[in-house]
C-alpha positions as CSV (number, residue, x, y, z in Angstrom):
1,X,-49.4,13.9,75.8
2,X,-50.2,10.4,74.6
3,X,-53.6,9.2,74.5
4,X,-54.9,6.4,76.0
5,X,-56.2,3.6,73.9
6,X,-60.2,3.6,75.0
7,X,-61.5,0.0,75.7
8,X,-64.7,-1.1,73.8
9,X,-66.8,-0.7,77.6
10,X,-65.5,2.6,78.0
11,X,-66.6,3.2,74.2
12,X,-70.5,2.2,74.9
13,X,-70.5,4.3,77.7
14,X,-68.9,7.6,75.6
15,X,-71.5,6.9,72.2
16,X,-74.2,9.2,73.3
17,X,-72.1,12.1,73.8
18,X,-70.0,10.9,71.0
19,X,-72.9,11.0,68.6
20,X,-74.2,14.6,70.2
21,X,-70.4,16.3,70.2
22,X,-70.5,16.5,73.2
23,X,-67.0,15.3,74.0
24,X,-64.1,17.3,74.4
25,X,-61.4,16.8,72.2
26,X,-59.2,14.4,73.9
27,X,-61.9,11.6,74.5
28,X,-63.2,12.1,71.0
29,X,-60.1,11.5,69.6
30,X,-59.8,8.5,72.1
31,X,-63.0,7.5,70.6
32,X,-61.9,7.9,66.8
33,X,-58.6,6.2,67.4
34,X,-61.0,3.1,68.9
35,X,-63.6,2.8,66.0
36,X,-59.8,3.2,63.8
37,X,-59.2,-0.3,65.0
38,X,-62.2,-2.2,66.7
39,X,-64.7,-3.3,63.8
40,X,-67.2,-4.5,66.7
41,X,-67.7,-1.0,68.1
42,X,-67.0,0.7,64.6
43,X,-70.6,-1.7,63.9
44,X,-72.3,-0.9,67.0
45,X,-71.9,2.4,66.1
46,X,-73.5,2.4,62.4
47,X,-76.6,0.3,64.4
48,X,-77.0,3.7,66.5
49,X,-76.9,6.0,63.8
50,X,-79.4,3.7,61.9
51,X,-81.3,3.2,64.9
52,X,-81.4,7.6,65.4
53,X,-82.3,7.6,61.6
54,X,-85.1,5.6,61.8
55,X,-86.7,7.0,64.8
56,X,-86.1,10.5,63.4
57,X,-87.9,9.7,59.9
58,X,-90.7,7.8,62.4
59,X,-91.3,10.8,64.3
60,X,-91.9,13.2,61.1
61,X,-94.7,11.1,60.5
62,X,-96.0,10.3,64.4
63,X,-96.1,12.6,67.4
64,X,-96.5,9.5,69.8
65,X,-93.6,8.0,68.9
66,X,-89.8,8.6,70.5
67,X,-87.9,11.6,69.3
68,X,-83.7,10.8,69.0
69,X,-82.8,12.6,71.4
70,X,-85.1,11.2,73.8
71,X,-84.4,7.6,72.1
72,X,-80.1,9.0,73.2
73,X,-81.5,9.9,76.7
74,X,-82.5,6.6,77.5
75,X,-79.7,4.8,75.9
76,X,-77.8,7.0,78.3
77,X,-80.0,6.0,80.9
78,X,-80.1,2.1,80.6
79,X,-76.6,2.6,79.9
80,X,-76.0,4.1,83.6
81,X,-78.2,1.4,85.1
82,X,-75.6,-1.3,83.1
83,X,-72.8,0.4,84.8
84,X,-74.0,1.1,88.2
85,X,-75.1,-3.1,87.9
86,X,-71.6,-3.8,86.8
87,X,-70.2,-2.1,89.5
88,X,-72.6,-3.8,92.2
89,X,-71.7,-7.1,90.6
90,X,-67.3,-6.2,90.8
91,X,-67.9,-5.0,94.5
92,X,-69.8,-8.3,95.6
């Protein structure tokens, strides 16, 4: 079975579970094959991990602030609220 090329929206909206493992095979090799060829998302993608870095080495030293993986949560979250906006938007 071929796999289908993954467009960069569909991309943002797999990263969470992407950076988890989360995703089944297929869609992370859809999501491999992506960053193969799409230097945007391939540097959106080292921002997150930088981004998960940082907070993790910030909340070794600080109980108040975010942990990663309620930092992913809510990058999951806002990312949800983008789409269901998107959607409101296409259907208007």
């Amino acid at each position: 079975m071929a796999i289908t090329e993954l467009t960069c929206r569909e991309f943002v909206e797999l990263i969470t579970d992407y950076l988890e493992g989360a995703l089944i095979p297929v869609e992370a090799a859809r999501v491999a094959s992506h960053l193969g060829s799409c230097r945007p998302c391939t540097l959106y993608l080292d921002q997150m991990q930088r981004t998960i870095a940082a907070a993790d080495r910030s909340t070794k030293s600080s109980d108040s602030l975010v942990r990663p993986n309620e930092l992913l949560q809510r990058v999951k979250d806002l990312a949800a609220v983008n789409r269901d906006d998107d959607t409101e938007r296409d259907e208007a």
